[in-house]
C-alpha positions as CSV (number, residue, x, y, z in Angstrom):
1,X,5.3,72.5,-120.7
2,X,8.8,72.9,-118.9
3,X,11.9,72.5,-120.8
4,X,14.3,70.5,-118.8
5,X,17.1,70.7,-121.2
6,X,18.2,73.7,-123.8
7,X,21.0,73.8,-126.6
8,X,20.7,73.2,-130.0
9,X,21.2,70.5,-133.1
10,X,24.1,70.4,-134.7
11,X,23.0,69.2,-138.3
12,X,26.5,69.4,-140.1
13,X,26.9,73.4,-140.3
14,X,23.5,73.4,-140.0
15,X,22.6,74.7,-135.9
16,X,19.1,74.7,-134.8
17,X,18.7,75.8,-131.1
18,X,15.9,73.7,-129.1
19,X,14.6,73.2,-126.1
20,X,13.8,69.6,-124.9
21,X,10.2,69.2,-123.0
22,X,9.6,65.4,-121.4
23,X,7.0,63.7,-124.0
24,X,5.9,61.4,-121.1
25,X,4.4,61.3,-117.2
26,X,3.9,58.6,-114.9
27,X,1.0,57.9,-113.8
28,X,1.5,55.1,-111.6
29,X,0.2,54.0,-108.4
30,X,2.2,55.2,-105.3
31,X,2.2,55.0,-101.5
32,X,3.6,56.4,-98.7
33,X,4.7,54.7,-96.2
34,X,3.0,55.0,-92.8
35,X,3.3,54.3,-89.5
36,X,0.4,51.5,-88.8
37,X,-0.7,52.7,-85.4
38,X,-1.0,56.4,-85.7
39,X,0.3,56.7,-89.9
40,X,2.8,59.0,-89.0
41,X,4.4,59.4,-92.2
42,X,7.7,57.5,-92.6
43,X,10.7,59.5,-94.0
44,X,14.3,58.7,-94.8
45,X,16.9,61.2,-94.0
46,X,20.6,61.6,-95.2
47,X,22.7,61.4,-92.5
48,X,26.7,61.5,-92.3
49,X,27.8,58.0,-91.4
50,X,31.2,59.5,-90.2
51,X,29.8,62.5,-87.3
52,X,25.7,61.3,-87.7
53,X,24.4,65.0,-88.7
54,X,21.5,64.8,-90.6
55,X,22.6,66.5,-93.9
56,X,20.2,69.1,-96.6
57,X,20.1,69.1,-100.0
58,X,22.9,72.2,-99.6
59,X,25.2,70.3,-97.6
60,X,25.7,67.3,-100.0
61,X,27.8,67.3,-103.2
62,X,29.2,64.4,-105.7
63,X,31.9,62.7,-105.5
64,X,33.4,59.8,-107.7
65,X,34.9,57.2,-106.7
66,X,38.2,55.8,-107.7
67,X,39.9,52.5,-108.3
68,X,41.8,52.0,-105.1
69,X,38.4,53.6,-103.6
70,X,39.6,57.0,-103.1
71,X,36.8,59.6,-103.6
72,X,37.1,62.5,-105.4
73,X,34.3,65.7,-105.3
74,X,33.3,67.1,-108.5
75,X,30.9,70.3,-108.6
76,X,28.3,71.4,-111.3
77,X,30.7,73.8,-112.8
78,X,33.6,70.7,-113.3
79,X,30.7,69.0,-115.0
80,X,30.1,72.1,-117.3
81,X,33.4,72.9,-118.4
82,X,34.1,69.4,-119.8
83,X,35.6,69.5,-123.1
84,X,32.6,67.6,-124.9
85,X,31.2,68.8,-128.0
86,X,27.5,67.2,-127.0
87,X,27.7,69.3,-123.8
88,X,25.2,71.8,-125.2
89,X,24.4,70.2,-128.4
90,X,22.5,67.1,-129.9
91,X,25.3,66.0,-132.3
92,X,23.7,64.6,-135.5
93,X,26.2,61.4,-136.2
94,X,24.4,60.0,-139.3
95,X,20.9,58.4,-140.4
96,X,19.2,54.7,-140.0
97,X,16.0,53.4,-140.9
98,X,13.7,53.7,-138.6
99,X,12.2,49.9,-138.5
100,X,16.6,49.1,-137.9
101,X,16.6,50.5,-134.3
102,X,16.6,47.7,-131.5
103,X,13.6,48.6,-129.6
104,X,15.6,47.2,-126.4
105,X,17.8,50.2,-126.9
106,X,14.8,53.2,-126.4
107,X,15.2,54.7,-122.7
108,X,13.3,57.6,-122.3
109,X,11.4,59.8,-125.0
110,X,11.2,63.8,-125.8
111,X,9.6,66.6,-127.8
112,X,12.3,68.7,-129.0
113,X,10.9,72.6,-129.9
114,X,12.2,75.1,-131.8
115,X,14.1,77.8,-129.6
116,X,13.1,81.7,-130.6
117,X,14.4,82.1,-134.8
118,X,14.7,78.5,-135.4
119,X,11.7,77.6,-137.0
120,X,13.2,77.8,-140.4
121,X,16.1,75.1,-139.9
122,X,13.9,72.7,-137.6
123,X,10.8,72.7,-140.3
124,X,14.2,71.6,-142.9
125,X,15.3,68.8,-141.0
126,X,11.6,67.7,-139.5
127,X,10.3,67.4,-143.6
128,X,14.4,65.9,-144.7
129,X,13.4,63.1,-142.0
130,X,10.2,62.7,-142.7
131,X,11.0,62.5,-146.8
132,X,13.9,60.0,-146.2
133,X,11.9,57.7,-144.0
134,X,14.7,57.8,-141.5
135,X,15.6,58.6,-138.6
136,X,18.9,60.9,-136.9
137,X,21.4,58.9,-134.6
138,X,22.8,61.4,-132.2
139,X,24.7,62.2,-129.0
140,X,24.2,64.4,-126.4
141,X,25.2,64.9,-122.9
142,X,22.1,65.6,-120.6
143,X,21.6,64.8,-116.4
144,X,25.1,64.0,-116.1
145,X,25.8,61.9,-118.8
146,X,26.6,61.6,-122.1
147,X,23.8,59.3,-124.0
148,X,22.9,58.2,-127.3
149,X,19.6,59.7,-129.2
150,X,17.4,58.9,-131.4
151,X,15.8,62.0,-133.5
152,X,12.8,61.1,-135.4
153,X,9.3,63.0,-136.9
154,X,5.8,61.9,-135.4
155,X,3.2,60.6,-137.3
156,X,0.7,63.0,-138.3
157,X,2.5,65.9,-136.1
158,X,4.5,68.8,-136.8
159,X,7.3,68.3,-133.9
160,X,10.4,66.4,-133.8
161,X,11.2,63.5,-131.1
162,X,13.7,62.6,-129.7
163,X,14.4,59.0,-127.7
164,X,17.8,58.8,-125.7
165,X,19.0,54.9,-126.1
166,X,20.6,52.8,-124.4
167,X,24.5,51.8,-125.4
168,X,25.0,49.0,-126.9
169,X,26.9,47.3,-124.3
170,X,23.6,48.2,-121.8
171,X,21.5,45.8,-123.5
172,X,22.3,42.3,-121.8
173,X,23.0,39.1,-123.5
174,X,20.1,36.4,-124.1
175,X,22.0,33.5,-124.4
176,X,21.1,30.9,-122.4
177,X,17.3,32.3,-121.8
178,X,15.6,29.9,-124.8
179,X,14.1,26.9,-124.6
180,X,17.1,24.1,-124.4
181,X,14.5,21.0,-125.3
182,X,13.4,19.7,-128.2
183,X,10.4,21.1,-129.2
184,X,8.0,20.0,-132.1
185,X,5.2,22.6,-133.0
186,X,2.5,20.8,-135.3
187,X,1.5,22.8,-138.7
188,X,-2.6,22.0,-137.0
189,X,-1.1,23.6,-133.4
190,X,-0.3,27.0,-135.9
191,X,-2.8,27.1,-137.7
192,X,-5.1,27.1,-134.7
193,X,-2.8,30.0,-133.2
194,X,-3.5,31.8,-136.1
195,X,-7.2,31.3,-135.7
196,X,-6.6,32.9,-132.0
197,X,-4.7,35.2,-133.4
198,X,-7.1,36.5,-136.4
199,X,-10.2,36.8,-133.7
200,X,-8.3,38.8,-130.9
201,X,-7.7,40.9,-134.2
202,X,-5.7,44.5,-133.6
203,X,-4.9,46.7,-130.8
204,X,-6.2,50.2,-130.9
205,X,-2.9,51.8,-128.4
206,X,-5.1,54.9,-128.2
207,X,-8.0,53.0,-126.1
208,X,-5.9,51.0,-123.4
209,X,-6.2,52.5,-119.7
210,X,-4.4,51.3,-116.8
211,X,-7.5,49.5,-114.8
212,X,-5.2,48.7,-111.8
213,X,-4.8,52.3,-111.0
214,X,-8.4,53.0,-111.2
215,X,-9.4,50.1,-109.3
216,X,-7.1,51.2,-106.7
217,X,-8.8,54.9,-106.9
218,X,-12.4,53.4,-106.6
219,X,-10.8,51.7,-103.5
220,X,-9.6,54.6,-102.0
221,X,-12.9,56.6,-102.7
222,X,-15.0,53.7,-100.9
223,X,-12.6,54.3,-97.9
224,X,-12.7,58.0,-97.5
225,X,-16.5,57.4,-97.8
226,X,-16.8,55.0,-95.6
227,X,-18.4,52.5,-98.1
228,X,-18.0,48.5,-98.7
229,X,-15.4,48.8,-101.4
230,X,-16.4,47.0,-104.3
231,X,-16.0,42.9,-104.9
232,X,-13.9,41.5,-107.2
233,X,-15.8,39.9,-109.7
234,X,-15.3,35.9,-110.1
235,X,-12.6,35.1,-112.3
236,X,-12.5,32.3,-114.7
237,X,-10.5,29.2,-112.8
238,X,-7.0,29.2,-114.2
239,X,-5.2,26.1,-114.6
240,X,-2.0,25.2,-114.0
241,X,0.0,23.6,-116.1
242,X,-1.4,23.0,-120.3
243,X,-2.3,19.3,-120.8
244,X,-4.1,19.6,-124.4
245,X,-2.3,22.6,-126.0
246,X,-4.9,22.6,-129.1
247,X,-7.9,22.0,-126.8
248,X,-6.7,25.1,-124.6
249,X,-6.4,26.8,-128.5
250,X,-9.6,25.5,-129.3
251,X,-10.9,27.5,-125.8
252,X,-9.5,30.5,-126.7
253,X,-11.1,30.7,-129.6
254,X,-14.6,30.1,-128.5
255,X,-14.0,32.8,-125.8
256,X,-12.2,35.3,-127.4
257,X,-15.5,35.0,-130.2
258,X,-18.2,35.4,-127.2
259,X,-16.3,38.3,-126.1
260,X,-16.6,40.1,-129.2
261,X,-20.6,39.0,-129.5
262,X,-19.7,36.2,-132.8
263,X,-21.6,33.1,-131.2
264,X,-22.5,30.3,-132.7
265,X,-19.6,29.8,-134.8
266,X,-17.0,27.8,-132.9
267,X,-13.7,26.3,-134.0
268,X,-13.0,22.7,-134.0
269,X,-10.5,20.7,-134.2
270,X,-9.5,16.9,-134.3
271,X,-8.1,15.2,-131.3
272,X,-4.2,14.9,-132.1
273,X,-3.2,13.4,-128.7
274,X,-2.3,10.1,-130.9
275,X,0.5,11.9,-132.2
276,X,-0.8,11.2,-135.7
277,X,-1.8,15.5,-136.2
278,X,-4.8,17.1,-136.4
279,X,-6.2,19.3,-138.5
280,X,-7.8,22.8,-137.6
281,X,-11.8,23.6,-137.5
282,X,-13.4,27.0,-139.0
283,X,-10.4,28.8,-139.6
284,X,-8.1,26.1,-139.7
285,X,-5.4,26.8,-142.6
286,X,-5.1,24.8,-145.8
287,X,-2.8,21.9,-144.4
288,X,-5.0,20.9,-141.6
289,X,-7.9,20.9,-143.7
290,X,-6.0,18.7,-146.0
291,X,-4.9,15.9,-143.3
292,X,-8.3,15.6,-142.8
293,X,-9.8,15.0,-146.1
294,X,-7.0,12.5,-146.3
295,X,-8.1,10.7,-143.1
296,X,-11.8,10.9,-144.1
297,X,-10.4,9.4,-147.3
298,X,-8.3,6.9,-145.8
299,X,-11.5,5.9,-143.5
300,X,-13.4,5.6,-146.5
301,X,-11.5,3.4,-148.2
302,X,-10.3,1.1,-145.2
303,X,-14.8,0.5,-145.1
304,X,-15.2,-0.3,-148.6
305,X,-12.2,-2.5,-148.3
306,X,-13.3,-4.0,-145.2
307,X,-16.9,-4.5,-146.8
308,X,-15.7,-6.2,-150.0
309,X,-13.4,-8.6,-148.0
310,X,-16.5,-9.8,-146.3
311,X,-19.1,-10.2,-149.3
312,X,-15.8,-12.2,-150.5
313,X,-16.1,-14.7,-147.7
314,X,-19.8,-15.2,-147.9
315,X,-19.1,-15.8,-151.6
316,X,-16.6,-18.4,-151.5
317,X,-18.3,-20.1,-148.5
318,X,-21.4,-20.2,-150.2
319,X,-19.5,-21.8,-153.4
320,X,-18.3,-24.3,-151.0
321,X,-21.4,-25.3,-149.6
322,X,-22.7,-25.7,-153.2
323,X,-19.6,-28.1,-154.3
324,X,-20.5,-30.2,-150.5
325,X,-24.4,-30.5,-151.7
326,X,-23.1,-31.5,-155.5
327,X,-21.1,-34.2,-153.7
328,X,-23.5,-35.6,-151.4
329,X,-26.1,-35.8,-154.4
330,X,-23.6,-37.8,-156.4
331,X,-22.5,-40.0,-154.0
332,X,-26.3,-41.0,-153.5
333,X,-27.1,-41.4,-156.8
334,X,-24.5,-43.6,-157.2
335,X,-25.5,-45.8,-154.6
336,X,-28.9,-45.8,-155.3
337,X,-27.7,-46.8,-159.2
338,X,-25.6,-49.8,-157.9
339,X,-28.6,-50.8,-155.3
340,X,-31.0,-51.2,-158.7
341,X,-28.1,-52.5,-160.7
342,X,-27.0,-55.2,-158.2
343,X,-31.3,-56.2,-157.3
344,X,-31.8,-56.9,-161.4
345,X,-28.3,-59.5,-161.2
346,X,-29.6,-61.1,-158.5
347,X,-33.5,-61.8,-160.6
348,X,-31.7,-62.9,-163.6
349,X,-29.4,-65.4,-161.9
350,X,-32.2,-66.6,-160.1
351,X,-34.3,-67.1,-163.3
352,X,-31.6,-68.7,-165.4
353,X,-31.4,-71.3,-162.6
């Protein structure tokens, strides 16, 4: 590979000459723009806006400008003789963990080989780095500008990286950017996220392809051959806007298990629309599954109550009925004692007379 960039590491008195190589490509889709008639290819051309001569790469030099908008040229060799220690040299400043650097600060990355006769002081600070667990905050001035580094190891390899970051004052404020509402996320609501989470399992990095750039090869293939380019396949209909947050949860689930082949075992959940919670199906964590043992509980207990109030009633209505009957049969006795009572009066007066 082609070194874009050659000086050396300053590691206290330590110097260890490198050459820097690009660790990454692009890969990415591109057109060209085309005229749609005939595709005559579109180009852009520097052009002079004071005479309108269309300029070459020879012609044109940089200039800076200046507060009051003056402009003022400066040439590769200005650039060169600049009194900057970092002009040839990655200037080792001191050591951070690796896990403390903002990944918002990484720009671009690097491999950083040894130059002839350096193997010896690179192979020192590659295994120091890789010992420590840390990682070398440095500065270096490279394409036209001084810029922050980042010089690490590689996992498993034997050559030092290097990521140029971003200065602080690059990375932009987030204020303002986070939800502003109120916003209440129910312990059932995790736990089913965690379900979600725990069946789309890991990622392996090594295994993911860009499928819009090949989809756009295949296109162009069908073209050239004069083919039907291939149909999109149907899509799953997309809704708009989430109603039922643990039902579209609950979804997720189920299809992220048929994906992987693990049917038959689907997650459910109970409906929490009532705002009284729900608790999580297979996979559900301990609090959901508590909620609802304590509803099932609850629902238990409400029945037996509900039945024991009623055998009640019947009870005390059927004692009442009893006391009416015991009344009714009194009362008739009673009468029918002071109907005989009254008849044998009546015979003795008569026979006295």
């Amino acid at each position: 590979m082609r070194s874009i960039w050659k000086g050396s590491i300053s590691f206290g008195l330590v110097t260890i000459p490198i050459k820097v190589v690009s660790a990454t490509e692009n890969h990415s889709v591109s057109f060209r723009q085309v005229h749609a008639v005939d595709e005559g290819r579109v180009r852009y051309r520097k052009v002079c806006e004071l005479d309108g001569e269309e300029l070459s790469g020879d012609d044109i030099a940089k200039a800076y400008q200046a507060a009051d908008g003056t402009l003022v040229q400066i040439s590769d060799a200005d650039l060169g003789a600049l009194p900057l220690p970092t002009a040839r040299t990655v200037e080792i400043l001191g050591f951070v963990p690796i896990s403390g650097v903002d990944p918002y600060q990484l720009d671009r990355s690097y491999y950083l080989a040894p130059d002839s006769g350096a193997a010896k002081p690179y192979v020192l600070l590659r295994e120091a780095l890789r010992r420590s667990g840390q990682a070398a905050v440095a500065k270096l001035a490279m394409r036209g500008r001084e810029t922050l580094a980042l010089v690490r190891t590689r996992e498993d390899e034997d050559v030092l990286g290097m990521h140029t970051l971003l200065w602080p004052d690059e990375i932009r404020s987030s204020e303002g950017l986070a939800p502003t509402e109120k916003v209440t996320v129910r312990d059932a609501e995790l736990d089913m996220a965690d379900t979600l989470m725990d069946t789309l399992g890991s990622v392996d990095m090594s295994e993911l392809r860009d499928e819009y750039r090949a989809a756009v090869e295949t296109l162009v293939n069908a073209k050239l051959e004069g083919i039907e380019p291939p149909s999109p396949g149907e899509e799953a209909e997309r809704g708009g806007r989430v109603v039922d947050l643990m039902a579209a949860l609950e979804d997720s689930v189920r299809n992220a298990r048929e994906s992987r082949g693990e049917g038959g075992e689907e997650a459910t959940v109970t409906d929490i629309s009532g705002g009284s919670g729900g608790a999580g199906g297979s996979g559900g964590g301990k609090s959901g599954g508590k909620r609802a043992a304590k509803k099932s509980a609850a629902k238990k207990s409400s029945s037996g109550g509900s039945a024991k109030k009623t055998a009640g009633k019947r009870s005390a209505a059927k004692k009442t009925a009893d006391k009416k009957a015991t009344a009714k049969k009194s009362t008739a006795k009673k009468s029918t004692s002071g109907k005989t009572s009254g008849g044998k009066t009546a015979a003795a007066r008569r026979r006295a007379s």
